[in-house]
ROSE-395638 format. One line per 8 residues: their letters; for each residue x, y, z of C-alpha. Coordinates in pm, whole numbers, padded with zeros to 5 digits, always signed. Each point is the difference from the previous one (the first is absolute). Example, Ala and Ser with C-alpha at 12.3 -4.5 7.8 and 13.67 -1.06 7.14 Angstrom:
<rs>
AS> +01230:-00450:+00780  +00137:+00344:-00066
</rs>
This chain:
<rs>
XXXXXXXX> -00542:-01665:-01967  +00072:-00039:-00369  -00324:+00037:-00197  -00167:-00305:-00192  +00150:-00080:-00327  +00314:+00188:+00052  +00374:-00159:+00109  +00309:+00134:+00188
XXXXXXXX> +00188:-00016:-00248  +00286:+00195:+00102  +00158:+00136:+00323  +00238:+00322:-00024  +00329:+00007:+00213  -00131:+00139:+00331  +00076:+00321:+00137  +00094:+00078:+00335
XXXXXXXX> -00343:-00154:+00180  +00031:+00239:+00330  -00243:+00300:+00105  +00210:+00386:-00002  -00042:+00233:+00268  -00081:+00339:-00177  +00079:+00285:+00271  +00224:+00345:+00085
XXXXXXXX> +00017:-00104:+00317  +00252:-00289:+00045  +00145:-00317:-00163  -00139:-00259:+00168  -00377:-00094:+00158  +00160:+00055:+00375  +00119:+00339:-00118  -00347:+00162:-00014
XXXXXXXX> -00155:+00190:+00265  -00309:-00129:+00220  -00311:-00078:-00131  +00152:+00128:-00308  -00342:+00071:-00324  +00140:-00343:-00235  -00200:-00020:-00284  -00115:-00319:-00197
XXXXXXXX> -00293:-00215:-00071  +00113:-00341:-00010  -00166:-00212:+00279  +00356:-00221:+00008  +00206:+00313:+00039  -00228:+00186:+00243  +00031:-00391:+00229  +00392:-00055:-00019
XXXXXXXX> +00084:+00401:+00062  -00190:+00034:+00317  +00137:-00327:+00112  +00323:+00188:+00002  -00103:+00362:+00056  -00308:-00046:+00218  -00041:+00382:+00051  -00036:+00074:-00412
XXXXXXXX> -00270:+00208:-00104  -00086:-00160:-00289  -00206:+00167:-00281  -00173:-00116:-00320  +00203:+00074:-00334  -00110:+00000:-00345  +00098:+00080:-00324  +00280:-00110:-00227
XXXXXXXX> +00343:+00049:+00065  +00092:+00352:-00077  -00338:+00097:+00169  +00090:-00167:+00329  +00348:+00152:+00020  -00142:+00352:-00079  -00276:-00020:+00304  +00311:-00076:+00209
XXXXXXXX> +00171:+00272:-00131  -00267:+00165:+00100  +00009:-00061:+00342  -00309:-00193:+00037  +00246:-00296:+00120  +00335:-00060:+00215  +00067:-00303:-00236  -00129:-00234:-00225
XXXXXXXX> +00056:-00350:-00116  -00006:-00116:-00379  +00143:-00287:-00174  +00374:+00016:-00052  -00047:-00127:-00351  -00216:+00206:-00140  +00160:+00322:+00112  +00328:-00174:-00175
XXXXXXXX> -00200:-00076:-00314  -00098:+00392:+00009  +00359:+00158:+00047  -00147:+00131:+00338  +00280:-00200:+00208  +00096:+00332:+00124  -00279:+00012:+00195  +00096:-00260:+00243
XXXXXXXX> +00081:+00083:+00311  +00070:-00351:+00079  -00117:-00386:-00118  -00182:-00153:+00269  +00121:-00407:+00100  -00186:-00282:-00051  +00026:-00115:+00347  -00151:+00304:+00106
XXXXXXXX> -00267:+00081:-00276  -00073:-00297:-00206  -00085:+00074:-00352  -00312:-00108:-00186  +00007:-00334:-00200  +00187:+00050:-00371  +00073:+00331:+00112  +00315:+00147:-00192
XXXXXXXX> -00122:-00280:-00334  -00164:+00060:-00311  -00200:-00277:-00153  -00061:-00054:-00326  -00366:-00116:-00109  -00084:-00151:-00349  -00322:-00186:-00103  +00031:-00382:+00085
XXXXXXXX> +00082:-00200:-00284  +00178:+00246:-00185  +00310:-00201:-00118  +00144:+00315:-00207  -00049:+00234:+00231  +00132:-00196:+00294  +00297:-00144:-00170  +00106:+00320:-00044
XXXXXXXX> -00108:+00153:+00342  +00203:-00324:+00178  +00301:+00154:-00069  -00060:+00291:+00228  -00038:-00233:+00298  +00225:+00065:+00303  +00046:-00367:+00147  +00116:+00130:+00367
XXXXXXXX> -00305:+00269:-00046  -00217:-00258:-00073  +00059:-00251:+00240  -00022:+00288:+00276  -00311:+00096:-00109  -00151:-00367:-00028  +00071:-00054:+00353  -00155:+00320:+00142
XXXXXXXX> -00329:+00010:-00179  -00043:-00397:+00061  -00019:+00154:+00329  -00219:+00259:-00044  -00265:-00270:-00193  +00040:-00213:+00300  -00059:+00256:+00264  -00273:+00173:-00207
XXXXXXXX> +00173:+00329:+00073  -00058:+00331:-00243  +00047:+00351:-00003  -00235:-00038:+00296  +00263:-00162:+00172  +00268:+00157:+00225  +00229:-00264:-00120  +00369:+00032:-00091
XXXXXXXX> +00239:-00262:-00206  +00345:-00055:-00165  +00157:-00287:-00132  +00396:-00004:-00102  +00196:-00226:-00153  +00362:-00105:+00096  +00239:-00276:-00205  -00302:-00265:+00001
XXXXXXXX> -00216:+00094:+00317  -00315:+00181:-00022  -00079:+00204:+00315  -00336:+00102:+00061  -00102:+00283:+00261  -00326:+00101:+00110  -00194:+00174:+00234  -00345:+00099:+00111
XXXXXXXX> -00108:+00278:+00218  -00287:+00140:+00198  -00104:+00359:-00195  +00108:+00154:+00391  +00315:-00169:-00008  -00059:-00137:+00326  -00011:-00395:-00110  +00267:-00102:-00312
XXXXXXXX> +00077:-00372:-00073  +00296:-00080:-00223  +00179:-00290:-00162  +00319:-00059:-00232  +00043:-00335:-00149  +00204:-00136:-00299  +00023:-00273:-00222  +00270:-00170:-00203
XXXXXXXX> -00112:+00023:-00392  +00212:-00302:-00084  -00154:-00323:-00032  -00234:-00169:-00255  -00256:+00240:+00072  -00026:+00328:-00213  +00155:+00355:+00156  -00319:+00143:-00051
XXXXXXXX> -00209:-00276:+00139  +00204:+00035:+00321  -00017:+00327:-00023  -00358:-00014:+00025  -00017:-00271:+00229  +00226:+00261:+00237  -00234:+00240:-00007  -00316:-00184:+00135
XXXXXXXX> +00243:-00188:+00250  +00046:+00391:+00138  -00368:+00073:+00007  -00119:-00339:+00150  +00292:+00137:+00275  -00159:+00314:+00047  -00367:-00130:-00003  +00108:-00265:+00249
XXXXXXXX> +00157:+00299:+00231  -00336:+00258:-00018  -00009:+00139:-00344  -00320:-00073:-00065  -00111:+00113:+00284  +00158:+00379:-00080  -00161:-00037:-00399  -00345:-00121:+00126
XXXXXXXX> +00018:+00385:+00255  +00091:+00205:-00314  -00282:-00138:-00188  -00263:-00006:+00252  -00257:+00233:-00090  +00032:+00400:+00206  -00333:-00048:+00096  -00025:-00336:+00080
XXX> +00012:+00054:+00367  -00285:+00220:+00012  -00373:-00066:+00102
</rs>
């Protein structure tokens, strides 16, 4: 969420919006051994890899960037999992052992784009900051975090999203998963942005269209688990 009193006021060009594998061992997710140490601390990553790779070990990471790739180094970890963009934006693209698919691990909403905040109101500053927008950047974004308000999903959320454009169609693709992997729930839908209605309207419009899908089909049900309190169950 964008703080009170402050605008969007720009949208970079994204960068690639997919998770990297980070490991010695292979160049793909199949390719490492079983119940291979992964390390990260996203709930949304931890979800979507055991829902492929069920036998993971997977271990809390922290740090920045450079820190995270040293402990592996280390040995502490088979593998890790960081944001393809930022290791990109770092010059530390050699360390990718491979990019991980959407379909497979979907990334966070906006991952990949930079946004560009200036107070509301600020006609100097955001004529000049408008000029920086990316229009296919921004109409990606619009859609995916209209469905993150809608589903009231957070960092707290193993939740995964990515919205492309193609000629005039928006495509929107989302999933939701269990943090065990064992129950996932996904949806792709598109919408034409032609029409008296603005792009970005739609845009929005296609993104809670995709969460009232996924509600509809259990969502809820998953985001009401994660946030039920540990002890909640407990005399």
């Amino acid at each position: 969420m964008i703080a009170e009193g402050l605008d969007l006021a720009a949208v970079l060009e994204r960068e690639d919006p997919r998770d990297a594998l980070l490991t010695s061992l292979g160049a793909h997710l199949e390719d490492l051994p079983p119940a291979a140490r992964v390390g990260t601390s996203s709930l949304r990553r931890r979800a979507f890899l055991l829902r492929a790779r069920p036998d993971l070990t997977l271990l809390e990471l922290r740090g920045n960037v450079p820190t995270r790739i040293e402990r592996l180094a280390e040995g502490k970890y088979d593998a890790i999992v960081l944001a393809t963009a930022g290791l990109l934006r770092l010059d530390l693209a050699a360390q990718i052992a491979a990019r991980i698919e959407s379909s497979v691990l979907p990334p966070a909403v906006s991952q990949g784009a930079i946004g560009v905040c200036a107070r509301a109101g600020d006609e100097h500053a955001l004529q000049w900051l408008r000029s920086l927008d990316h229009a296919t950047t921004r109409l990606a974004i619009t859609a995916e975090r209209a469905l993150l308000r809608r589903i009231e999903g957070g960092c707290q959320v193993p939740l995964g999203a990515l919205a492309t454009l193609s000629g005039n169609r928006l495509t929107l693709r989302a999933s939701v998963c269990a943090l065990d992997g064992s129950v996932s729930m996904d949806c792709d839908e598109r919408t034409h942005l032609d029409g008296d209605a603005s792009p970005l309207a739609k845009a929005a419009a296609l993104g809670v269209h995709v969460a009232e899908k996924l509600l509809a089909r259990g969502a809820g049900i998953i985001i009401a688990e994660q946030r039920r309190p540990a002890n909640q169950d407990l005399p």
